[in-house]
N, C-alpha and C positions, 0 to 999 in steps of 0.2 A: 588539596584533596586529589588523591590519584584512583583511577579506574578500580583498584584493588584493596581499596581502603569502603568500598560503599557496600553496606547492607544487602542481605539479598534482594528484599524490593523495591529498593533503591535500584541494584540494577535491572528488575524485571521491568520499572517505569523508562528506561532508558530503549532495553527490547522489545518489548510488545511493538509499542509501533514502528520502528525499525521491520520489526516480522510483518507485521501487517502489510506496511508499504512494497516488501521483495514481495510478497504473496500474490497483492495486487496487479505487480508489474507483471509476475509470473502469469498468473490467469489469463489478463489478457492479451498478454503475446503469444500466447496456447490458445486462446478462443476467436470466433466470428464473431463481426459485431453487425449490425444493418447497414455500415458503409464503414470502407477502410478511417475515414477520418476519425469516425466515432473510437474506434480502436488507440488511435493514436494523440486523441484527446484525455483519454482516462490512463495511457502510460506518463503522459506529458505533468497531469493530477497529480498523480503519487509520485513521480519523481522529483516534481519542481515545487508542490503544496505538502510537505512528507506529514505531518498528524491528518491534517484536512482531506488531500485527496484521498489517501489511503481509506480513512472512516465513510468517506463516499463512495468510495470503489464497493465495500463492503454492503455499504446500505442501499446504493441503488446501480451501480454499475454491473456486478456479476449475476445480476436478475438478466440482464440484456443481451448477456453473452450468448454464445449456439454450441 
């Protein structure tokens, strides 16, 4: 099965979180957090946990952002 043989939401399940996770990292490398660590604990989330962190960035990290 090649990348161009899949359905379209076939590959929408492959991007969404792929998007979500750049989204993530993008925010908060653009935002303040209440200490530089916290910052670099929720880039560490979506890049090293890619469905997990991302979903968490979303649900509770871009609340904390400044």
């Amino acid at each position: 099965m090649s990348l161009f043989s899949l359905e379209w939401w076939q590959l929408a399940l492959l991007f969404v979180p792929a998007l979500l996770n750049l989204w993530g990292i993008w925010h908060a490398f653009n935002h303040t957090f209440g200490t530089p660590l916290e910052r670099i604990v929720w880039i560490m989330a979506c890049v090293f946990i890619p469905l997990l962190g991302g979903l968490a960035y979303l649900l509770f990290g871009w609340r904390r952002a400044h």
